[in-house]
CHARMM-style PDB file with segment names, atoms N, HN, CA, C and O in Angstrom:
ATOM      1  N   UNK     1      -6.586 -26.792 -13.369  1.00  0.00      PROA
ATOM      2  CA  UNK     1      -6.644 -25.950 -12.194  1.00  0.00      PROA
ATOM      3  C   UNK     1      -6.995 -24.520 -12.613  1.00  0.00      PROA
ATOM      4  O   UNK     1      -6.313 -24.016 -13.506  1.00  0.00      PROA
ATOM      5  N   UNK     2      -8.286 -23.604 -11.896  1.00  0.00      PROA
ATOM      6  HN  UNK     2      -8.840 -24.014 -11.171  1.00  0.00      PROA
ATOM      7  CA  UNK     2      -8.230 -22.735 -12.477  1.00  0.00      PROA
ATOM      8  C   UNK     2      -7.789 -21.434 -11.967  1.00  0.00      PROA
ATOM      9  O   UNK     2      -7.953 -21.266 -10.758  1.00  0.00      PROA
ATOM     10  N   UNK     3      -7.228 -20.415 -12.683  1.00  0.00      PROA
ATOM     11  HN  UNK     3      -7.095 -20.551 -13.664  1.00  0.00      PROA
ATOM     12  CA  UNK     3      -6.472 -19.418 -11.716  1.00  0.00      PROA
ATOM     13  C   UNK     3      -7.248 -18.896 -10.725  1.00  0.00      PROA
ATOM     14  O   UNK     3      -8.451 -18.972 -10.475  1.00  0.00      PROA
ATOM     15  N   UNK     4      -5.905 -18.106  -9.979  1.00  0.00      PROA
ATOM     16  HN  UNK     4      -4.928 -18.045 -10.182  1.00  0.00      PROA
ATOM     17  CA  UNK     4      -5.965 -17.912  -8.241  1.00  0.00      PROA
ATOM     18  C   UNK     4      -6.475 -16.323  -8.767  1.00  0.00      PROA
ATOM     19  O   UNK     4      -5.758 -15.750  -9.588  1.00  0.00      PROA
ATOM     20  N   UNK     5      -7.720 -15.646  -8.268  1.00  0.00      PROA
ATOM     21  HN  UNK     5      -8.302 -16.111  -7.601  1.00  0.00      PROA
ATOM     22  CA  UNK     5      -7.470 -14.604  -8.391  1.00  0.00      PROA
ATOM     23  C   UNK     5      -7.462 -13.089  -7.592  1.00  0.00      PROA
ATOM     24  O   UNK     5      -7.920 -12.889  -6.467  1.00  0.00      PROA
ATOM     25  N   UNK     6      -6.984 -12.344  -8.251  1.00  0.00      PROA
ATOM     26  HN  UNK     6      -6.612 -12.507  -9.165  1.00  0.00      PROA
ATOM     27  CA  UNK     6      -6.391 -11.276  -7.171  1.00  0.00      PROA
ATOM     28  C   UNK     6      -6.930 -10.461  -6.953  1.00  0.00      PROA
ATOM     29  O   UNK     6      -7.296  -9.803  -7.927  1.00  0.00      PROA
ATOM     30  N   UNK     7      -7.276 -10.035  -5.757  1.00  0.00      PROA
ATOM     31  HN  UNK     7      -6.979 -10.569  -4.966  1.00  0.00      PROA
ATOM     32  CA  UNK     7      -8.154  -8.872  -5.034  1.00  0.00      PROA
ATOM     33  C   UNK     7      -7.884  -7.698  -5.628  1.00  0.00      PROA
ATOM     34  O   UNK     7      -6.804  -7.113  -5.540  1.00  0.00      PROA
ATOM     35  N   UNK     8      -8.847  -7.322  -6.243  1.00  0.00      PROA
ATOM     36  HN  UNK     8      -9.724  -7.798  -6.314  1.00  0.00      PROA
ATOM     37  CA  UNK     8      -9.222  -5.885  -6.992  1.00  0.00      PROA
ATOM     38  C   UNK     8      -8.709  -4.729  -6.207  1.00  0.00      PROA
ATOM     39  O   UNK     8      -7.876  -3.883  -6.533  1.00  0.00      PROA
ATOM     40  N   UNK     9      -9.361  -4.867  -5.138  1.00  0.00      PROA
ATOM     41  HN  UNK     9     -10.038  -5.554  -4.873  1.00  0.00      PROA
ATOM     42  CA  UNK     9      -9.306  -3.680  -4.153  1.00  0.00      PROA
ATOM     43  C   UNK     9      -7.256  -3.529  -3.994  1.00  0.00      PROA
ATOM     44  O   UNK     9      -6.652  -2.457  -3.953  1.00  0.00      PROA
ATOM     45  N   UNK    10      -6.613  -4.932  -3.935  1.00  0.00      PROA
ATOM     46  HN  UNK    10      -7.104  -5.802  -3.968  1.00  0.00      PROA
ATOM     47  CA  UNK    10      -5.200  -4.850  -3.359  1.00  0.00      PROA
ATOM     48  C   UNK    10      -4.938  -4.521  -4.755  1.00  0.00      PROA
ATOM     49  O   UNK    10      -4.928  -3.315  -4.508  1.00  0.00      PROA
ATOM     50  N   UNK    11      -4.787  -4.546  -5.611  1.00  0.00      PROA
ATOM     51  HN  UNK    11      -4.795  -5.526  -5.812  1.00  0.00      PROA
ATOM     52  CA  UNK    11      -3.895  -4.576  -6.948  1.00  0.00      PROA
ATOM     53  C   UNK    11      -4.368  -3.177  -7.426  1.00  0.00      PROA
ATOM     54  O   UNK    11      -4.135  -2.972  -8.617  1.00  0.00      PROA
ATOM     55  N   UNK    12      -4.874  -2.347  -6.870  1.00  0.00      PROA
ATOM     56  HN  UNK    12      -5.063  -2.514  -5.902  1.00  0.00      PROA
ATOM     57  CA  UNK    12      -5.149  -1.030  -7.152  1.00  0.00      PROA
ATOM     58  C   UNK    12      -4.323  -0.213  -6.470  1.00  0.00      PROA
ATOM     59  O   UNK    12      -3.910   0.812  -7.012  1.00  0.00      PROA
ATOM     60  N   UNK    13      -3.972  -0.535  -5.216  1.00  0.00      PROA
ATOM     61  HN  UNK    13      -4.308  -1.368  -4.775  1.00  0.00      PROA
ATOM     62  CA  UNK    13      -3.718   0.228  -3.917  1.00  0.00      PROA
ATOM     63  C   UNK    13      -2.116   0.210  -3.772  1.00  0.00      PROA
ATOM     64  O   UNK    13      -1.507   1.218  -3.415  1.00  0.00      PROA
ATOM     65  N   UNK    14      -1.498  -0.963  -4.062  1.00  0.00      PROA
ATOM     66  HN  UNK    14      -1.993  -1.782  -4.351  1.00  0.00      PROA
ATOM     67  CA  UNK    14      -0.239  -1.621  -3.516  1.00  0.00      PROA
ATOM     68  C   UNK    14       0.403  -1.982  -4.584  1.00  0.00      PROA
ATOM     69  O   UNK    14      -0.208  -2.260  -5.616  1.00  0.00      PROA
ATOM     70  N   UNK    15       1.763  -2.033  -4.493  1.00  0.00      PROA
ATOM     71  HN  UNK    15       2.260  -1.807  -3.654  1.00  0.00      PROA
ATOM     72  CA  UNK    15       3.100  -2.591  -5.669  1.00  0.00      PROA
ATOM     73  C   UNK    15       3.900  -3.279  -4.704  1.00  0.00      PROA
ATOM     74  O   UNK    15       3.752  -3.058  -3.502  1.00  0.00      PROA
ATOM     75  N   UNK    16       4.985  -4.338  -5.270  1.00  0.00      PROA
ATOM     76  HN  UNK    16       5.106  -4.518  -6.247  1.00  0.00      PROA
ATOM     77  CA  UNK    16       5.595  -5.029  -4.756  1.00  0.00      PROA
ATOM     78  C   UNK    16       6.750  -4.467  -5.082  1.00  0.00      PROA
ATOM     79  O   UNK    16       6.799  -3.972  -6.208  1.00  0.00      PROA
ATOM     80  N   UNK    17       7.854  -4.394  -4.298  1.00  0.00      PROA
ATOM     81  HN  UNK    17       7.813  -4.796  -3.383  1.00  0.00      PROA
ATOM     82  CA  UNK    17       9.313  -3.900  -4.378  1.00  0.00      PROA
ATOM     83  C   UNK    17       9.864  -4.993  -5.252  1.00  0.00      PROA
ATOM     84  O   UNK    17       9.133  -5.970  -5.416  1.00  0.00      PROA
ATOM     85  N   UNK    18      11.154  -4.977  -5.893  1.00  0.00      PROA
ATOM     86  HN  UNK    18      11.748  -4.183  -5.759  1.00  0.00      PROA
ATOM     87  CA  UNK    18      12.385  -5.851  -5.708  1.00  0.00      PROA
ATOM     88  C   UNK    18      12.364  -6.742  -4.852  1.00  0.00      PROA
ATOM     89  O   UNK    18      11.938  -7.852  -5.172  1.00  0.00      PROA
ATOM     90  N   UNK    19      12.803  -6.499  -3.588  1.00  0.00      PROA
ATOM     91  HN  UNK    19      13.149  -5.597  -3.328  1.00  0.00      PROA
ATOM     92  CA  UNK    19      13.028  -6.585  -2.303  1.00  0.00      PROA
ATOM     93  C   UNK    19      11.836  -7.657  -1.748  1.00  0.00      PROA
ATOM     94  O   UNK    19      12.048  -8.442  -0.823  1.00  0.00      PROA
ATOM     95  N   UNK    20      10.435  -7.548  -2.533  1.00  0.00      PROA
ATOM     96  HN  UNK    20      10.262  -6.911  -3.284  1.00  0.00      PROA
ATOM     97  CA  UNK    20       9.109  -8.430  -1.887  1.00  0.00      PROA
ATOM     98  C   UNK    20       8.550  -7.422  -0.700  1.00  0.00      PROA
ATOM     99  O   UNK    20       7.407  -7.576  -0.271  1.00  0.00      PROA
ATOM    100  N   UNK    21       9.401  -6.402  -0.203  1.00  0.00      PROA
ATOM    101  HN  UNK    21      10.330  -6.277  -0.552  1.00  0.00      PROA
ATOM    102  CA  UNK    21       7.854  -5.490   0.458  1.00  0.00      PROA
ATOM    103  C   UNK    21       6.889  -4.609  -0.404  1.00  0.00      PROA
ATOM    104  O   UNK    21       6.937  -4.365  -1.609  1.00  0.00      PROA
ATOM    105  N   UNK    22       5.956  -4.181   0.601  1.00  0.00      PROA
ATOM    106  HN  UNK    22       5.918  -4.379   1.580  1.00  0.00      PROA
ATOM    107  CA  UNK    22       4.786  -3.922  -0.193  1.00  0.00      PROA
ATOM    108  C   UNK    22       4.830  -2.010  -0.344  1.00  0.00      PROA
ATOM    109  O   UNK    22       5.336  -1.215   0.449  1.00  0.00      PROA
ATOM    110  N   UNK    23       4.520  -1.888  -0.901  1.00  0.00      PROA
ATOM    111  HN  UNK    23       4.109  -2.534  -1.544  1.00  0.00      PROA
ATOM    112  CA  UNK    23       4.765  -0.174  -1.658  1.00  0.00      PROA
ATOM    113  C   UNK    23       3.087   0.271  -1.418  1.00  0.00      PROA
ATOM    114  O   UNK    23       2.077  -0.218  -1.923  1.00  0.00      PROA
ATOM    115  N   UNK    24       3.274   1.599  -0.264  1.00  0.00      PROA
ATOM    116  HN  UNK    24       4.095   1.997   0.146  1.00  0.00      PROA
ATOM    117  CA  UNK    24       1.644   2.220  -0.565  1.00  0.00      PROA
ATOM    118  C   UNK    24       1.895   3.295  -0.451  1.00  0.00      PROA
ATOM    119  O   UNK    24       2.827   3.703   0.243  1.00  0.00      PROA
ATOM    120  N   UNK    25       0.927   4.185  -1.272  1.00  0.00      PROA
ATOM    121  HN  UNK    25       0.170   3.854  -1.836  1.00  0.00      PROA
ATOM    122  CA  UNK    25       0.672   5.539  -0.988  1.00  0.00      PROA
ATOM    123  C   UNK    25       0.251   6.277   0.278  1.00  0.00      PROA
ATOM    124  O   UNK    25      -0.638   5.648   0.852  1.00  0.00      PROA
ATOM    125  N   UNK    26       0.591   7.392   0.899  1.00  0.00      PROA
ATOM    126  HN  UNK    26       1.314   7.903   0.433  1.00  0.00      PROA
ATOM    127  CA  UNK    26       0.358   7.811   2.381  1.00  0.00      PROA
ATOM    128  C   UNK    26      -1.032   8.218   2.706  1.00  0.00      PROA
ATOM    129  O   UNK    26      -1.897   8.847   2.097  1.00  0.00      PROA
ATOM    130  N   UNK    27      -0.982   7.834   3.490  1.00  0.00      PROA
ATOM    131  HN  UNK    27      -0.279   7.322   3.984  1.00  0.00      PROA
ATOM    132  CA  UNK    27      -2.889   7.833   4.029  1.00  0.00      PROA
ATOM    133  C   UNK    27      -2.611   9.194   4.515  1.00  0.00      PROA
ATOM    134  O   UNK    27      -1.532   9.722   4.784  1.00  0.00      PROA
ATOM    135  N   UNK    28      -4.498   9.913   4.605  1.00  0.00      PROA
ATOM    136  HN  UNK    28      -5.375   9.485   4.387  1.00  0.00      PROA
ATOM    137  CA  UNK    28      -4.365  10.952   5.432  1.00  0.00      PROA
ATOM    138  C   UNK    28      -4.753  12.200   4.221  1.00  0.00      PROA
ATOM    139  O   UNK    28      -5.318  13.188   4.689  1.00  0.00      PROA
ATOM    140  N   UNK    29      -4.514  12.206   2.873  1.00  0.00      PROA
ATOM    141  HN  UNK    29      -4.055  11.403   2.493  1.00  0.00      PROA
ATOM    142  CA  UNK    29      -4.185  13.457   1.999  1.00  0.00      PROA
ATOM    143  C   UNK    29      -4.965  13.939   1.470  1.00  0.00      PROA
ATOM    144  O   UNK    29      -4.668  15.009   0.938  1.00  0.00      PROA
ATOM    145  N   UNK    30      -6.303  13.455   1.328  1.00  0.00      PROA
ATOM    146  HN  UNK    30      -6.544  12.586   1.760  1.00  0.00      PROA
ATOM    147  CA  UNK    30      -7.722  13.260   0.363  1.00  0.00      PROA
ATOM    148  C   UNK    30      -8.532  14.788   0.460  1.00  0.00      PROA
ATOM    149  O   UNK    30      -8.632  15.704  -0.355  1.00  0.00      PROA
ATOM    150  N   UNK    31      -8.933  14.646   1.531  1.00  0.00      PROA
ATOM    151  HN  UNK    31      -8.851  13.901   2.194  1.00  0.00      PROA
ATOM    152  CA  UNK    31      -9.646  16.158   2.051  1.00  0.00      PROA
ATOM    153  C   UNK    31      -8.879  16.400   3.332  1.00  0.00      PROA
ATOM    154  O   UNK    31      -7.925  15.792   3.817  1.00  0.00      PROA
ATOM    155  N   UNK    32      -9.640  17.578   3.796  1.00  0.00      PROA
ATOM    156  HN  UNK    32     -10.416  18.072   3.402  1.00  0.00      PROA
ATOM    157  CA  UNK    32      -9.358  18.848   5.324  1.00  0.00      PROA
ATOM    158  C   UNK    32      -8.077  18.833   5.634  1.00  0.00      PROA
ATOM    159  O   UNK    32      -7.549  18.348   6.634  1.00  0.00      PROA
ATOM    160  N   UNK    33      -7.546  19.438   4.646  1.00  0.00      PROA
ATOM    161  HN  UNK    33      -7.976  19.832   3.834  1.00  0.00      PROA
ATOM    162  CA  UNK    33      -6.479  19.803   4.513  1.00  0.00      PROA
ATOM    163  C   UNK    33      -5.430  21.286   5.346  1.00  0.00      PROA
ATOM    164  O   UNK    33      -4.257  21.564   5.594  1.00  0.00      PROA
ATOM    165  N   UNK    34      -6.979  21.936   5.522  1.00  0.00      PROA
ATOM    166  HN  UNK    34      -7.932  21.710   5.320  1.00  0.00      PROA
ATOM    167  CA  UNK    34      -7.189  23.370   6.520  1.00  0.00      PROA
ATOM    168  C   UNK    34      -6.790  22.634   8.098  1.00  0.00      PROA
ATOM    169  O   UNK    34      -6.273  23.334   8.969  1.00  0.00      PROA
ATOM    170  N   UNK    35      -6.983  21.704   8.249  1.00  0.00      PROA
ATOM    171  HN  UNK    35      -7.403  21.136   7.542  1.00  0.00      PROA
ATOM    172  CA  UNK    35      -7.155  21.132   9.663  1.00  0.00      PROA
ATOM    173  C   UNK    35      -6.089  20.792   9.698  1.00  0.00      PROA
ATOM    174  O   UNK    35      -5.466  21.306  10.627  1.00  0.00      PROA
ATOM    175  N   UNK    36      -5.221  19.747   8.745  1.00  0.00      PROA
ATOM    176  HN  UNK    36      -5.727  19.330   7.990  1.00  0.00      PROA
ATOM    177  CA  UNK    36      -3.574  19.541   9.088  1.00  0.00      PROA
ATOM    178  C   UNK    36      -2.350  20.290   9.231  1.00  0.00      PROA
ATOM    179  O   UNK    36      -2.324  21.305   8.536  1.00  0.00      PROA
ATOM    180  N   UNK    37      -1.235  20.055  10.005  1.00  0.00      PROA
ATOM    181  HN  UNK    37      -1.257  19.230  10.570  1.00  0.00      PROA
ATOM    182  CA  UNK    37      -0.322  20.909   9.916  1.00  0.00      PROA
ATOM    183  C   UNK    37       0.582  20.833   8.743  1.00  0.00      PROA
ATOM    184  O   UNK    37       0.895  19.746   8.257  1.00  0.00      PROA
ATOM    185  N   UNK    38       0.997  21.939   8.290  1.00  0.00      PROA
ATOM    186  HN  UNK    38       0.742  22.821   8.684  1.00  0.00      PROA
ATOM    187  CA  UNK    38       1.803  21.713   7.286  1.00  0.00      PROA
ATOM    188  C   UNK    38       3.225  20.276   7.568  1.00  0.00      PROA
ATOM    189  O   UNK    38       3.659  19.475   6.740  1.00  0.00      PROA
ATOM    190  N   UNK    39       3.494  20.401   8.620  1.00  0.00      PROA
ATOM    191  HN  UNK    39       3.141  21.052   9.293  1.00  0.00      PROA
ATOM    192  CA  UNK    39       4.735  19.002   8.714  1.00  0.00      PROA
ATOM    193  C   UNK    39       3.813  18.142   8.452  1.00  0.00      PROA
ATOM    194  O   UNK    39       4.287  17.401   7.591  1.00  0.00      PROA
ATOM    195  N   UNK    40       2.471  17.731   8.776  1.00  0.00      PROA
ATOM    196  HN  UNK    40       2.086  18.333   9.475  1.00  0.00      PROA
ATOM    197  CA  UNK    40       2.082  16.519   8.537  1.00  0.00      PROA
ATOM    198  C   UNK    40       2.042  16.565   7.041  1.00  0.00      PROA
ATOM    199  O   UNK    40       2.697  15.804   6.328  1.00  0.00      PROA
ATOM    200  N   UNK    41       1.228  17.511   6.600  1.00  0.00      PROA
ATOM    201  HN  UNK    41       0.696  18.129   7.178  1.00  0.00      PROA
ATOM    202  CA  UNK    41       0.965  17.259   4.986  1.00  0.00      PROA
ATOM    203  C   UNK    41       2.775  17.235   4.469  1.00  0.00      PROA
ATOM    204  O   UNK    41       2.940  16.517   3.482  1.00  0.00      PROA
ATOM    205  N   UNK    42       3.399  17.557   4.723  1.00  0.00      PROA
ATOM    206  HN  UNK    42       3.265  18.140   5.524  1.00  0.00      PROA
ATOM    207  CA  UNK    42       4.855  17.085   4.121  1.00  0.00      PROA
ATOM    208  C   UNK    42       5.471  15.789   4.268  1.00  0.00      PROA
ATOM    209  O   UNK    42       6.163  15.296   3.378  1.00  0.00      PROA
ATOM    210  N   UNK    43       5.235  15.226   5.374  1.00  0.00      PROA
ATOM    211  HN  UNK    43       4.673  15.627   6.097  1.00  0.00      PROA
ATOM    212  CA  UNK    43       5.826  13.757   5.792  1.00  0.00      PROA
ATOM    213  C   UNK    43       4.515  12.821   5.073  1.00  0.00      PROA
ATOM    214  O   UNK    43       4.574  11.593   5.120  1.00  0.00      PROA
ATOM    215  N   UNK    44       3.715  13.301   4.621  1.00  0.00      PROA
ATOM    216  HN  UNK    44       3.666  14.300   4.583  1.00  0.00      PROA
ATOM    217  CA  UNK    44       2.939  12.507   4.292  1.00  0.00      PROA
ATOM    218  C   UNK    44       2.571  12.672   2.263  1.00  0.00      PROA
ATOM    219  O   UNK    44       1.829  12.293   1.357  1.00  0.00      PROA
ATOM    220  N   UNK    45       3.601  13.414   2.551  1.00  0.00      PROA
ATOM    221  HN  UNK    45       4.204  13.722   3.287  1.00  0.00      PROA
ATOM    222  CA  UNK    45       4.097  13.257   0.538  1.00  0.00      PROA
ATOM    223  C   UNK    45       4.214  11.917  -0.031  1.00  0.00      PROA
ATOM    224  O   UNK    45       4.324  11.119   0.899  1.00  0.00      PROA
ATOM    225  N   UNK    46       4.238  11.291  -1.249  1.00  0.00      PROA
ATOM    226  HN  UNK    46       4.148  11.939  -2.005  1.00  0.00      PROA
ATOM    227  CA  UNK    46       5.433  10.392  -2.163  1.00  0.00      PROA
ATOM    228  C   UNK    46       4.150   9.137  -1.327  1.00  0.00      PROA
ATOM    229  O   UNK    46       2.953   9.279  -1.080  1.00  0.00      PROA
ATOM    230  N   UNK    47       5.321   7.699  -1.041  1.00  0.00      PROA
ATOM    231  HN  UNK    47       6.294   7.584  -1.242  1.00  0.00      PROA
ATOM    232  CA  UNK    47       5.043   6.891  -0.908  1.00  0.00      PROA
ATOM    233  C   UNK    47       5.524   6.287   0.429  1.00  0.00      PROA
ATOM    234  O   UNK    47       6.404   7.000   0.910  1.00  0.00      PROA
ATOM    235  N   UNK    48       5.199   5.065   1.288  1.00  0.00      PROA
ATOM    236  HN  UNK    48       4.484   4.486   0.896  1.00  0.00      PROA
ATOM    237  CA  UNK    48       5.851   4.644   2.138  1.00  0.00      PROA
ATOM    238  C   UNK    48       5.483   2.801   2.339  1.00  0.00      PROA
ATOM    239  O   UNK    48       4.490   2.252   1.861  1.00  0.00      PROA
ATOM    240  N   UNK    49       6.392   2.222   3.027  1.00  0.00      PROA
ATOM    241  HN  UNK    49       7.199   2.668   3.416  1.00  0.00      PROA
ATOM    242  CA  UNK    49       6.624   0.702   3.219  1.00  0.00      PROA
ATOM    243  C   UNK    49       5.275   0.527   3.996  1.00  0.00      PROA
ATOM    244  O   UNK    49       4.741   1.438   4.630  1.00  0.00      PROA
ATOM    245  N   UNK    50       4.817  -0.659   3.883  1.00  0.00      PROA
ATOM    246  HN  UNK    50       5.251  -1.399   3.368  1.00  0.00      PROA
ATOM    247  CA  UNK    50       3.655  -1.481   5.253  1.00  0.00      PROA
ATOM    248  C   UNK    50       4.725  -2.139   6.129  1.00  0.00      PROA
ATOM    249  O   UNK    50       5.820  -2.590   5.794  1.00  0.00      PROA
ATOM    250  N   UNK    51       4.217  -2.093   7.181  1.00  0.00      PROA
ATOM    251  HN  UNK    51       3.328  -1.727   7.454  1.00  0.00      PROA
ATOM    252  CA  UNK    51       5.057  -3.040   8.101  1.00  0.00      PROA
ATOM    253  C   UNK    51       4.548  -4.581   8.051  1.00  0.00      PROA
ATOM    254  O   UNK    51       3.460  -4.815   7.523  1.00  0.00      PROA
ATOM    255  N   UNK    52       5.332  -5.639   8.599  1.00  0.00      PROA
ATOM    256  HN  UNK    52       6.216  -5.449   9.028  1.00  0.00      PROA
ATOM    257  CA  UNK    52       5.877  -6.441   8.318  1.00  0.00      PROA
ATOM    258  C   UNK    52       4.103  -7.512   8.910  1.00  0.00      PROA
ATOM    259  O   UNK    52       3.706  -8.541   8.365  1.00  0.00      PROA
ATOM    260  N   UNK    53       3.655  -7.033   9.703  1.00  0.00      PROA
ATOM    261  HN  UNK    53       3.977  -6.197  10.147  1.00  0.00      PROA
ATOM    262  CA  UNK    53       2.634  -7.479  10.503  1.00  0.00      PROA
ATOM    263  C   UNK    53       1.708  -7.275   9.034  1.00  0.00      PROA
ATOM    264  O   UNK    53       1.569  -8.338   8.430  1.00  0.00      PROA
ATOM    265  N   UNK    54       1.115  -6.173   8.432  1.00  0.00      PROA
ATOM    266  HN  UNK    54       1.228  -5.309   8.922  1.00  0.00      PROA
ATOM    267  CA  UNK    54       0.250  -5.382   7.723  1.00  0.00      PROA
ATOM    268  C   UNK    54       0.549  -6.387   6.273  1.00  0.00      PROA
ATOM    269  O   UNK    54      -0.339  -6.837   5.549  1.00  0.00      PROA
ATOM    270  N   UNK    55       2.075  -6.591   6.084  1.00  0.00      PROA
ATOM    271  HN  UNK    55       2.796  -6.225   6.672  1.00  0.00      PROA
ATOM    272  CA  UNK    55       2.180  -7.549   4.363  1.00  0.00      PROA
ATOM    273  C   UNK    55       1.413  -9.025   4.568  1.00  0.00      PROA
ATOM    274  O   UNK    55       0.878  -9.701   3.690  1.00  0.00      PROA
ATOM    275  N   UNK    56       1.511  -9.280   5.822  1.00  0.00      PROA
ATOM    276  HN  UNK    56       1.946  -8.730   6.536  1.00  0.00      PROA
ATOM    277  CA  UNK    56       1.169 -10.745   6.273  1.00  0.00      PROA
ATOM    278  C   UNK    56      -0.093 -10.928   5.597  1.00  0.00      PROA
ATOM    279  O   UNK    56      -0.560 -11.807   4.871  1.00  0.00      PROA
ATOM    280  N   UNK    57      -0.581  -9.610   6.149  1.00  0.00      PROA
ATOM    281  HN  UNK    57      -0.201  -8.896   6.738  1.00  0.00      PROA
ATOM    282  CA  UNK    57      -2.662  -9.588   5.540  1.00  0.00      PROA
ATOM    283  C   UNK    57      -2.635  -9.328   4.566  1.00  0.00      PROA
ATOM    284  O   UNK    57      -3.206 -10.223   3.943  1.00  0.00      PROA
ATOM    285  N   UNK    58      -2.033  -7.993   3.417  1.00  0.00      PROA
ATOM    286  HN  UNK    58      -1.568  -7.266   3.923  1.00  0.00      PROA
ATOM    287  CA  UNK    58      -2.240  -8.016   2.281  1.00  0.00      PROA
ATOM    288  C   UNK    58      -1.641  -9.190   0.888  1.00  0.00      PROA
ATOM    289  O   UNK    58      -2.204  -9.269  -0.204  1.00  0.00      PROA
ATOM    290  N   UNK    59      -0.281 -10.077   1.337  1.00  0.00      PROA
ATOM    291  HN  UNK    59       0.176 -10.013   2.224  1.00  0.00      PROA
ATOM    292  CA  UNK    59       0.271 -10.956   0.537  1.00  0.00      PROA
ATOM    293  C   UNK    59      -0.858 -11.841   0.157  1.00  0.00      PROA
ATOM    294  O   UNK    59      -1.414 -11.663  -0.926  1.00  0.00      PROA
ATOM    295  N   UNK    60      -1.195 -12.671   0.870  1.00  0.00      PROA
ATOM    296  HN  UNK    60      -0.743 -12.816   1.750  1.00  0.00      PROA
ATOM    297  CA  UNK    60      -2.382 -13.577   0.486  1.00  0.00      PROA
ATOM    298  C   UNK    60      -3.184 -13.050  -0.866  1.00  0.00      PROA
ATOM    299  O   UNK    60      -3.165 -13.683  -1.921  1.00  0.00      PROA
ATOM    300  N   UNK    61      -3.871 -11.832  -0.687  1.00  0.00      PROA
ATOM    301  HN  UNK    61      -3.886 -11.318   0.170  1.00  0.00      PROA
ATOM    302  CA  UNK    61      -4.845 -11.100  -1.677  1.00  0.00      PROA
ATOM    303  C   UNK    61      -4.050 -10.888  -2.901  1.00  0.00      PROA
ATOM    304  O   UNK    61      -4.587 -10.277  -3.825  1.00  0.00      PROA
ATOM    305  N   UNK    62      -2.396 -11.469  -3.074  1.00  0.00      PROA
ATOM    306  HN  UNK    62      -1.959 -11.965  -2.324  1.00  0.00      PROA
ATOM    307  CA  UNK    62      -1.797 -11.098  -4.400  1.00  0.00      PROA
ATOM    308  C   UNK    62      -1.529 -12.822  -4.721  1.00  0.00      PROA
ATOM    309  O   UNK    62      -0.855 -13.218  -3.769  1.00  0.00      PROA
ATOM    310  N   UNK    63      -1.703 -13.591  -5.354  1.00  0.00      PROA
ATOM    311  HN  UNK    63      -2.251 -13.269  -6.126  1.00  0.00      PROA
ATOM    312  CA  UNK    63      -1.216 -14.703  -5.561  1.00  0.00      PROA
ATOM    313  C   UNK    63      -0.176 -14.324  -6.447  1.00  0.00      PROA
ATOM    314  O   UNK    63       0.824 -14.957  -6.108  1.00  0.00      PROA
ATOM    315  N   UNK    64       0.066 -13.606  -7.403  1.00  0.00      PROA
ATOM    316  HN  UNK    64      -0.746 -13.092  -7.678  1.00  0.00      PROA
ATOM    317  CA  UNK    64       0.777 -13.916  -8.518  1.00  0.00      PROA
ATOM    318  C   UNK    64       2.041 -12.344  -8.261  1.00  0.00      PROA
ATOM    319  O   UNK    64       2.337 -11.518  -9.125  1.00  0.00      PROA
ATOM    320  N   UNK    65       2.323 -12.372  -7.437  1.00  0.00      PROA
ATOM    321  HN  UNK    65       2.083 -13.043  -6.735  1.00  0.00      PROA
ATOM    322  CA  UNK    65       3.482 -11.050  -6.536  1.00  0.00      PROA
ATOM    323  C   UNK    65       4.721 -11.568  -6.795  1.00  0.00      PROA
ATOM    324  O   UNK    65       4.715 -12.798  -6.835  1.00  0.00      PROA
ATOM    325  N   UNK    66       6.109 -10.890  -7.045  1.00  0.00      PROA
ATOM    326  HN  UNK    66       6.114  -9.890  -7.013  1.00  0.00      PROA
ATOM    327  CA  UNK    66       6.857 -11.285  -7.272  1.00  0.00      PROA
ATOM    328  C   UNK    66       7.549 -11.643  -5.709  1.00  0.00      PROA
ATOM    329  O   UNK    66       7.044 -11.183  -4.685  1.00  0.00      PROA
ATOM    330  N   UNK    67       8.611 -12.411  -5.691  1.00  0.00      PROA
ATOM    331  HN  UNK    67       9.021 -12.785  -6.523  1.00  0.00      PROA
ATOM    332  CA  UNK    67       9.010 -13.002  -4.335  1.00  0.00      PROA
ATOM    333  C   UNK    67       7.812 -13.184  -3.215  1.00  0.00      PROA
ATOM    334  OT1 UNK    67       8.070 -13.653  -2.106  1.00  0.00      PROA
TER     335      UNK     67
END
């Protein structure tokens, strides 16, 4: 059987918790930065969860994910 393999694009982007949810960096931060408000560029620091609908689509693209 030969291995399952894993979407480039997902295994760049995403980490798997402990837990089995999916870990992403906050959209939004790249450029026009002049245009956002400072609360946004703050809440949109660090990292945040996908929701539960959003893992459905990216799990598939990981065969080898823990839990």
């Amino acid at each position: 059987m030969p291995k399952m393999k894993t979407k480039s694009s997902v295994k760049k982007r995403f980490k798997v918790t402990a837990s089995g949810r999916i870990k992403v960096a906050q959209a939004g931060k790249r450029h026009g930065m002049i245009k956002r408000t400072t609360k946004f560029i703050r809440n949109a620091r660090g990292t945040t969860l996908l929701s539960k609908a959003d893992e459905q689509i990216i799990k598939p693209m990981m065969p080898y994910h823990k839990k």
